[in-house]
N, CA, C and O atoms as a GROMACS GRO file, in nm:
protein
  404
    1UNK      N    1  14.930   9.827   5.545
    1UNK     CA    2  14.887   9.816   5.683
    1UNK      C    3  14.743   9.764   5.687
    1UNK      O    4  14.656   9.795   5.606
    2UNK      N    5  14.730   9.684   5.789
    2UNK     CA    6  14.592   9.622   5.795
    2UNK      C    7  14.472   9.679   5.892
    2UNK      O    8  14.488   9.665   6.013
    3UNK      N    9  14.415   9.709   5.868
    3UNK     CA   10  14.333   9.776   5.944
    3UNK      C   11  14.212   9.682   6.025
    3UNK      O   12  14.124   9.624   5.962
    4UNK      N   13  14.225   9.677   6.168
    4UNK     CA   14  14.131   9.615   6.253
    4UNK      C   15  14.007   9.659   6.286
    4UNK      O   16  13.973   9.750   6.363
    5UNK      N   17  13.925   9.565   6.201
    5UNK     CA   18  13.785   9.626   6.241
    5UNK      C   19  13.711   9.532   6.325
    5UNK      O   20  13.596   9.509   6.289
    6UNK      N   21  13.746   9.483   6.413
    6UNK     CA   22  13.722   9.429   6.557
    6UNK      C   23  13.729   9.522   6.662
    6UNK      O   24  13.825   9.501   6.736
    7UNK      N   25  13.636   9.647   6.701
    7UNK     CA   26  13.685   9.746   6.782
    7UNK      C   27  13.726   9.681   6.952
    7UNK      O   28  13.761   9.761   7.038
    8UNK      N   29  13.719   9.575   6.975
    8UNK     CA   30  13.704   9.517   7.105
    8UNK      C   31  13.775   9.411   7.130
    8UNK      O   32  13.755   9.322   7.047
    9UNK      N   33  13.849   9.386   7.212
    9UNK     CA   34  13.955   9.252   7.266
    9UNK      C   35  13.924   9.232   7.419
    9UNK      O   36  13.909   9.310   7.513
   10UNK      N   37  13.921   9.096   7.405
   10UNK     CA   38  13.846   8.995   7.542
   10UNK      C   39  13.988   8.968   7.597
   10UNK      O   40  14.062   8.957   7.500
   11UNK      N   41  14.059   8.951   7.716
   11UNK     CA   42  14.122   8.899   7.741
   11UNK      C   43  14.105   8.823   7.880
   11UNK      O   44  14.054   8.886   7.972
   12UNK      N   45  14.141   8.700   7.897
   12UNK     CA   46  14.102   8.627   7.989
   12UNK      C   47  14.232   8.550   8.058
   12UNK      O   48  14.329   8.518   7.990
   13UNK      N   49  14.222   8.525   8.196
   13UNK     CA   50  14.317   8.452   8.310
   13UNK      C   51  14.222   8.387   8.342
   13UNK      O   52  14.115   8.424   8.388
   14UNK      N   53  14.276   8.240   8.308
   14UNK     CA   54  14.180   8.094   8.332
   14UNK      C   55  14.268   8.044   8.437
   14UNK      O   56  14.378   8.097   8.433
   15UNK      N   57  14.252   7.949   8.538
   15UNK     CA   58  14.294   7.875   8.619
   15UNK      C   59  14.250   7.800   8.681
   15UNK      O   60  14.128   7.794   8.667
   16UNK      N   61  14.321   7.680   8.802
   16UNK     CA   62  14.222   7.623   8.887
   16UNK      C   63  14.133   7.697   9.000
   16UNK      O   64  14.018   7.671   9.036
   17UNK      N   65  14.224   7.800   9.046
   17UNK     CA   66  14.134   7.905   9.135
   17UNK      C   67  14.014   8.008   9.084
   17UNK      O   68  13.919   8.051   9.149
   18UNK      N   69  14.042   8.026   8.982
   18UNK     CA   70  13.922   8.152   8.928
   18UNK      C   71  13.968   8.203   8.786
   18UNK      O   72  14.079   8.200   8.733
   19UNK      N   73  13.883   8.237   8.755
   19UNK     CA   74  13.860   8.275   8.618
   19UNK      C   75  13.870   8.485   8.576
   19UNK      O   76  13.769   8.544   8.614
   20UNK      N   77  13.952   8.554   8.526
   20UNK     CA   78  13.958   8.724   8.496
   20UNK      C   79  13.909   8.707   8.371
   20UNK      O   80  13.921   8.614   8.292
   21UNK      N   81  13.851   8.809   8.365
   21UNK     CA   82  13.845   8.863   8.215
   21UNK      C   83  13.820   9.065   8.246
   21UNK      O   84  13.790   9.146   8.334
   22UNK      N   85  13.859   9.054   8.096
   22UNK     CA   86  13.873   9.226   8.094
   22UNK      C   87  13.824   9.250   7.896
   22UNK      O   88  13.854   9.195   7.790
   23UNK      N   89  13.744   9.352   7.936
   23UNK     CA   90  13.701   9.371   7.776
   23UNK      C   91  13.773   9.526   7.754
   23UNK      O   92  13.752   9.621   7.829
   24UNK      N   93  13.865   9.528   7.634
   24UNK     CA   94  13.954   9.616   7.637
   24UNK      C   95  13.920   9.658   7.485
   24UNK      O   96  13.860   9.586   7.404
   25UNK      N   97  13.981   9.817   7.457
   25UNK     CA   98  13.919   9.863   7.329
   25UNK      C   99  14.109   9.839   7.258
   25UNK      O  100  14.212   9.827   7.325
   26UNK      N  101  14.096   9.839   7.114
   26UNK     CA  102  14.205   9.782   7.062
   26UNK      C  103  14.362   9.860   7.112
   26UNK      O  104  14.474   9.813   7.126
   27UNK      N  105  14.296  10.023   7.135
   27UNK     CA  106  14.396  10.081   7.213
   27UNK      C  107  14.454  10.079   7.347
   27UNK      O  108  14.538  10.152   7.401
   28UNK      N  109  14.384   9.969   7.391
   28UNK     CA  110  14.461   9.916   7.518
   28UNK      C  111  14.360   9.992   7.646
   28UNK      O  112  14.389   9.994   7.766
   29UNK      N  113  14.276  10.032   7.601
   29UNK     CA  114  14.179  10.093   7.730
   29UNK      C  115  14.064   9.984   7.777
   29UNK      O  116  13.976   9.932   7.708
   30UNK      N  117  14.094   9.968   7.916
   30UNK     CA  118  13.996   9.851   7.995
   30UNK      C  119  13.870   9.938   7.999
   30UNK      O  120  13.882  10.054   8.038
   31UNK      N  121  13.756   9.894   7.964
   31UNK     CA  122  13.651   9.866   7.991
   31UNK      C  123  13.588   9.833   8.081
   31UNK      O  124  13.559   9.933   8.148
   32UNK      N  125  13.530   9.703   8.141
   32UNK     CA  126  13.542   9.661   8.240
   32UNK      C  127  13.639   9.512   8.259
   32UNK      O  128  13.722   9.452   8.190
   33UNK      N  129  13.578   9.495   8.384
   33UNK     CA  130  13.631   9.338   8.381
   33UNK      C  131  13.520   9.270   8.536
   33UNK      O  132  13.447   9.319   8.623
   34UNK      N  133  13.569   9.131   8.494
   34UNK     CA  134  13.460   9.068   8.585
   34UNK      C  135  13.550   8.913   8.643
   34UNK      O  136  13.623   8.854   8.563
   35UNK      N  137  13.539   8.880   8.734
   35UNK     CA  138  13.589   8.734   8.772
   35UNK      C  139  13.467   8.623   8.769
   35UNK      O  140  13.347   8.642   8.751
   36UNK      N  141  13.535   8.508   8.793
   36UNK     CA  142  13.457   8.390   8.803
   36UNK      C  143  13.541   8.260   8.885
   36UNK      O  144  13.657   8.257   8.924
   37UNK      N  145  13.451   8.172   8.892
   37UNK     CA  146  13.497   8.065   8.935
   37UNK      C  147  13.635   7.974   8.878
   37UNK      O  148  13.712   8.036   8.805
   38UNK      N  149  13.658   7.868   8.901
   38UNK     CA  150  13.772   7.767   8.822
   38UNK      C  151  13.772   7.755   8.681
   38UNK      O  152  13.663   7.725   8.632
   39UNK      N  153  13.848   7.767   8.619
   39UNK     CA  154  13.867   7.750   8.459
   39UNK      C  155  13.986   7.702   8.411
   39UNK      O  156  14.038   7.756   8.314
   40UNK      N  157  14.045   7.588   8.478
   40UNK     CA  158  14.202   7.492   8.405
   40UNK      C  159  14.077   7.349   8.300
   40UNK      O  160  14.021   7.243   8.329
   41UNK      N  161  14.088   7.433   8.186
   41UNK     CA  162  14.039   7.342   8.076
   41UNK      C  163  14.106   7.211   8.074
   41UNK      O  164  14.039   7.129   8.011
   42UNK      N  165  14.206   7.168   8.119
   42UNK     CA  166  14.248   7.032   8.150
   42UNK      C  167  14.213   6.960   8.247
   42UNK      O  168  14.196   6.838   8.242
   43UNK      N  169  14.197   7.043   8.360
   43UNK     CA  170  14.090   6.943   8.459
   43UNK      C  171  13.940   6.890   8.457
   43UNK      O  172  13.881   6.788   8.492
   44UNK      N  173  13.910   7.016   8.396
   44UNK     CA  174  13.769   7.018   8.421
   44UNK      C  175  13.736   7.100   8.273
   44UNK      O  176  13.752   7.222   8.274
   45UNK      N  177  13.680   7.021   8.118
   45UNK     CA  178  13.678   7.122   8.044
   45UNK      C  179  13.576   7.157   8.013
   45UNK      O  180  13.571   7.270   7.965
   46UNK      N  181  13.442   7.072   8.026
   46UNK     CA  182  13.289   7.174   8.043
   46UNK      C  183  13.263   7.297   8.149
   46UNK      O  184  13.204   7.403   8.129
   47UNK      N  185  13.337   7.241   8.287
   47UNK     CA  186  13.330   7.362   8.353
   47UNK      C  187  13.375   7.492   8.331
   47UNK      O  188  13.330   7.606   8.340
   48UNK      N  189  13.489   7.433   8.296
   48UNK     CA  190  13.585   7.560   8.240
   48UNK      C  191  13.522   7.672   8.140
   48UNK      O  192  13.503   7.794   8.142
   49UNK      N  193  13.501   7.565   8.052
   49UNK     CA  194  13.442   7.609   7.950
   49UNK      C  195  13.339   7.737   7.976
   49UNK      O  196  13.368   7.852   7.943
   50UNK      N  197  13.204   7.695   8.045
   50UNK     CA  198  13.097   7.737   8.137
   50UNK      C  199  13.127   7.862   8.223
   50UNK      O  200  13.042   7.948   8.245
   51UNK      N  201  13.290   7.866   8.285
   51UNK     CA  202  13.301   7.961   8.369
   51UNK      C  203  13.394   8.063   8.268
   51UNK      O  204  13.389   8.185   8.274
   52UNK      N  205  13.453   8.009   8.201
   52UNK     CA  206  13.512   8.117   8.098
   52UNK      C  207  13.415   8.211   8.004
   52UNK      O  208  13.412   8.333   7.989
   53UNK      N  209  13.343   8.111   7.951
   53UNK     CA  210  13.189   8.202   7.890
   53UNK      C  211  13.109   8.324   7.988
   53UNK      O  212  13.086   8.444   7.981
   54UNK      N  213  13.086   8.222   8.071
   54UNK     CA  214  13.003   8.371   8.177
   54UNK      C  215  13.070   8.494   8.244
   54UNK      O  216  13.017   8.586   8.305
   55UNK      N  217  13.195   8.472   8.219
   55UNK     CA  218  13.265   8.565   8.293
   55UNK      C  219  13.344   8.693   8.212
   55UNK      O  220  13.383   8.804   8.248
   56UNK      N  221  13.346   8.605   8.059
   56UNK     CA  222  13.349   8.702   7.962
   56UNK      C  223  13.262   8.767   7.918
   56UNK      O  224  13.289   8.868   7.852
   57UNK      N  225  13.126   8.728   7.943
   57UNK     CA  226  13.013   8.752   7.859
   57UNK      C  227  12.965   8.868   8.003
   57UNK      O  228  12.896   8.962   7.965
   58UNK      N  229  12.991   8.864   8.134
   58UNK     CA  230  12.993   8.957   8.217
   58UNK      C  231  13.022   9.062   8.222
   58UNK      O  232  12.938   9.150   8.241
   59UNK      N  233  13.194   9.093   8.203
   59UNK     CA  234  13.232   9.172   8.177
   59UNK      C  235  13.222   9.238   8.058
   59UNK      O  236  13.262   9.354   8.070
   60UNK      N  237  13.174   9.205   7.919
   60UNK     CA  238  13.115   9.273   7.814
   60UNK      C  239  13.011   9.326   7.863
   60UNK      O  240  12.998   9.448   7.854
   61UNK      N  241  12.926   9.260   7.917
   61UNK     CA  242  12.751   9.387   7.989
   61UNK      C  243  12.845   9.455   8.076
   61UNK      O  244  12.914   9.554   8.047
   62UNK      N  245  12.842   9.415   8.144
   62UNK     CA  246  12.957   9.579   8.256
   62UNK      C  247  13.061   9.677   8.169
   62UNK      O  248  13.123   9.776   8.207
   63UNK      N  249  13.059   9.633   8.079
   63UNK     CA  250  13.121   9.746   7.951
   63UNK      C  251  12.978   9.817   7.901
   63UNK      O  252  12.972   9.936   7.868
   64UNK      N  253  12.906   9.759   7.901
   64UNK     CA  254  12.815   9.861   7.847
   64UNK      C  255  12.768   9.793   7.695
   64UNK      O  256  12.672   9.852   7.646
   65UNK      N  257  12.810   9.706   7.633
   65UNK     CA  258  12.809   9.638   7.468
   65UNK      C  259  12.699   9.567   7.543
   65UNK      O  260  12.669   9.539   7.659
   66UNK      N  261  12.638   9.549   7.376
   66UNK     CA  262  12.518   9.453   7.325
   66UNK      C  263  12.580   9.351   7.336
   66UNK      O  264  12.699   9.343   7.306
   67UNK      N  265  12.508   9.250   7.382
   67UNK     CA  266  12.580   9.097   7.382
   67UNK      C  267  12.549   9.014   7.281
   67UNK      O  268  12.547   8.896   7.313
   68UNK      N  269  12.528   9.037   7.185
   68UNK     CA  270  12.523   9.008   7.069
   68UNK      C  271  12.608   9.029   6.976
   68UNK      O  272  12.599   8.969   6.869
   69UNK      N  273  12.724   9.137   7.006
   69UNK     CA  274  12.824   9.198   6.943
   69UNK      C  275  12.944   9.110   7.040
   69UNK      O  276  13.047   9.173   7.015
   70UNK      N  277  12.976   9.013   7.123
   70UNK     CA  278  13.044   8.978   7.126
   70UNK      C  279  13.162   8.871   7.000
   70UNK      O  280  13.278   8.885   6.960
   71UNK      N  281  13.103   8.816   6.986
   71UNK     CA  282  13.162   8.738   6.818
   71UNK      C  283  13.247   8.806   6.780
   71UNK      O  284  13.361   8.761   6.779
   72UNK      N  285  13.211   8.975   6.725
   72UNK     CA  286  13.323   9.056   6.699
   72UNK      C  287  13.458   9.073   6.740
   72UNK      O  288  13.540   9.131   6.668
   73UNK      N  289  13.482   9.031   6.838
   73UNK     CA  290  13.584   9.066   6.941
   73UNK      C  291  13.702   8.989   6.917
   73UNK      O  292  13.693   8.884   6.853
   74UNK      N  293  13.816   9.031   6.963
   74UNK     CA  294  13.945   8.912   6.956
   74UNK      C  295  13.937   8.896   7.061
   74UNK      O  296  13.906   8.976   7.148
   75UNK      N  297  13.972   8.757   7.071
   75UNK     CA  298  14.019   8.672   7.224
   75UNK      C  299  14.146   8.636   7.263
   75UNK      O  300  14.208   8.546   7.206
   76UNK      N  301  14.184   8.691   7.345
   76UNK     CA  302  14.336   8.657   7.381
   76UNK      C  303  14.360   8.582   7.502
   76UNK      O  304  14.408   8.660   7.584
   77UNK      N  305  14.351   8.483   7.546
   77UNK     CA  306  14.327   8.373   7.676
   77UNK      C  307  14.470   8.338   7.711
   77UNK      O  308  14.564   8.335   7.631
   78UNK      N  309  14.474   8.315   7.821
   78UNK     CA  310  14.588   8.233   7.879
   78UNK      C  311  14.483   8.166   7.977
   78UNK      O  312  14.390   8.214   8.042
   79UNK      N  313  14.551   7.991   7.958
   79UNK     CA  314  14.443   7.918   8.039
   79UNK      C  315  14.548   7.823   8.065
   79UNK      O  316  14.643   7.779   8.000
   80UNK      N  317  14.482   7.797   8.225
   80UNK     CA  318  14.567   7.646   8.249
   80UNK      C  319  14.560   7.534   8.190
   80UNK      O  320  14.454   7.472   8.191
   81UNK      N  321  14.640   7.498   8.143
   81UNK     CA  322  14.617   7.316   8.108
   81UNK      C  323  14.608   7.341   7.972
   81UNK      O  324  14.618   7.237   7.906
   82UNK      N  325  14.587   7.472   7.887
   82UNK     CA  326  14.605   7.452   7.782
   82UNK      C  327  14.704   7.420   7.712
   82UNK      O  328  14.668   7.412   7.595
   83UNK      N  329  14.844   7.392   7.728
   83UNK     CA  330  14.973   7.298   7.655
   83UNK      C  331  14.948   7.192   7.656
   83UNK      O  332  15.013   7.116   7.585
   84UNK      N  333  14.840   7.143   7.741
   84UNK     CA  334  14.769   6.964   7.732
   84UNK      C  335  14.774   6.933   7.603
   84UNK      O  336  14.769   7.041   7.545
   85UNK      N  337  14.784   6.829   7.508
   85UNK     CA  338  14.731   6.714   7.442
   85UNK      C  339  14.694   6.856   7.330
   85UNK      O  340  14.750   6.957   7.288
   86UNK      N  341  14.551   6.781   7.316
   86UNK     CA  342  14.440   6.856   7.223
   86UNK      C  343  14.373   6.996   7.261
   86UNK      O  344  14.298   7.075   7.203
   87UNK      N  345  14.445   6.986   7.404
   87UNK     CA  346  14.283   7.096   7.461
   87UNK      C  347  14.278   7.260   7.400
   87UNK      O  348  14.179   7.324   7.366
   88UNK      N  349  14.422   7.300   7.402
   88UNK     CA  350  14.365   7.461   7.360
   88UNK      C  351  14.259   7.411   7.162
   88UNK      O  352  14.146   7.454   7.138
   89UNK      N  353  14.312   7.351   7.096
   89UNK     CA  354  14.264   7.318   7.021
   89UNK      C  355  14.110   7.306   7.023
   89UNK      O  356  14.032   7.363   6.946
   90UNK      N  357  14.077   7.210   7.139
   90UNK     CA  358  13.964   7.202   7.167
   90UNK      C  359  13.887   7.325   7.226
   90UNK      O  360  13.768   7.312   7.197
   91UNK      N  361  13.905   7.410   7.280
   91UNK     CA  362  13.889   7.544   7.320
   91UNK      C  363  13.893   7.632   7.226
   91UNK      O  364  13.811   7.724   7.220
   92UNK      N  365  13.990   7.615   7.138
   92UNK     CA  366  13.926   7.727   7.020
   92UNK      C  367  13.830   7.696   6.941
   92UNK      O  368  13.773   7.780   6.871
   93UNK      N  369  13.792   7.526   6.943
   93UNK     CA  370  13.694   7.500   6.848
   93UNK      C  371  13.512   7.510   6.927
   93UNK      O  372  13.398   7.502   6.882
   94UNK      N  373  13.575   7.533   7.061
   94UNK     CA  374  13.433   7.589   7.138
   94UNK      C  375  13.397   7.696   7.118
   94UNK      O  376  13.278   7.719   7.096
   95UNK      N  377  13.495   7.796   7.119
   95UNK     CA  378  13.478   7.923   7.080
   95UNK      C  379  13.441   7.986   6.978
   95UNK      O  380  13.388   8.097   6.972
   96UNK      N  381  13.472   7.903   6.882
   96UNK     CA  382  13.430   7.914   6.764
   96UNK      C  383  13.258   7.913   6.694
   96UNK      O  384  13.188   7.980   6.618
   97UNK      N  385  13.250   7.790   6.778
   97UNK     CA  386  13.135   7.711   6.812
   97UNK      C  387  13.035   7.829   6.836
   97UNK      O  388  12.977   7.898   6.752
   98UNK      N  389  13.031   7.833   6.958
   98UNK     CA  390  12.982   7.966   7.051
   98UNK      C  391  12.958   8.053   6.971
   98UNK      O  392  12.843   8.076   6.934
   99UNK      N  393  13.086   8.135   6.916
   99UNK     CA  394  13.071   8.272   6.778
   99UNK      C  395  12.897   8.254   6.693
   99UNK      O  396  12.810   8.336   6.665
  100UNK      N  397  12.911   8.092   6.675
  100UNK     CA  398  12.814   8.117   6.584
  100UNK      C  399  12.635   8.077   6.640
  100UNK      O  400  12.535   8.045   6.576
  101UNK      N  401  12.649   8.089   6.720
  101UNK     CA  402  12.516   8.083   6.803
  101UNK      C  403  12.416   8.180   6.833
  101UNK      O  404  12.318   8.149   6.902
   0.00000   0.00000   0.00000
């Protein structure tokens, strides 16, 4: 058995209308959560991008975490437009990106 030492999971609802996120502990207990603006990474993918970041990175301070300890975390997204082409691809390689900043 593998043991998860990521105590924290991001999960996010991207769309053209607005952006959820919820920072949840691995046992399934919400934390907080926070909304945002538009986030369909196929229309618009800097914005997206931009509103998916702040809205995750929101709801981690309204949890109460150092924001510096985000990186740690698993991300579990459902986003519009991501079955596009390249884009979730391109979205995980932002994220990635991001991690190491």
């Amino acid at each position: 058995m593998q043991i998860n030492h990521n105590p924290y999971i991001i999960t996010g609802d991207g769309g053209g209308t607005g952006c959820r996120a919820a920072v949840c502990t691995t046992l399934g207990a919400i934390l907080a959560q926070a909304e945002g603006g538009p986030a369909n990474i196929a229309t618009d993918f800097q914005t997206a991008l931009g509103t998916i970041t702040k809205t995750t990175t929101k709801a981690w301070i309204k949890a109460g975490l150092e924001i510096d300890t985000i990186p740690q975390a698993i991300a579990v997204l459902g986003l519009a437009g991501a079955n596009l082409g390249d884009v979730a691809q391109r979205i995980k390689a932002a994220c990635r990106l991001q991690s190491r900043m």
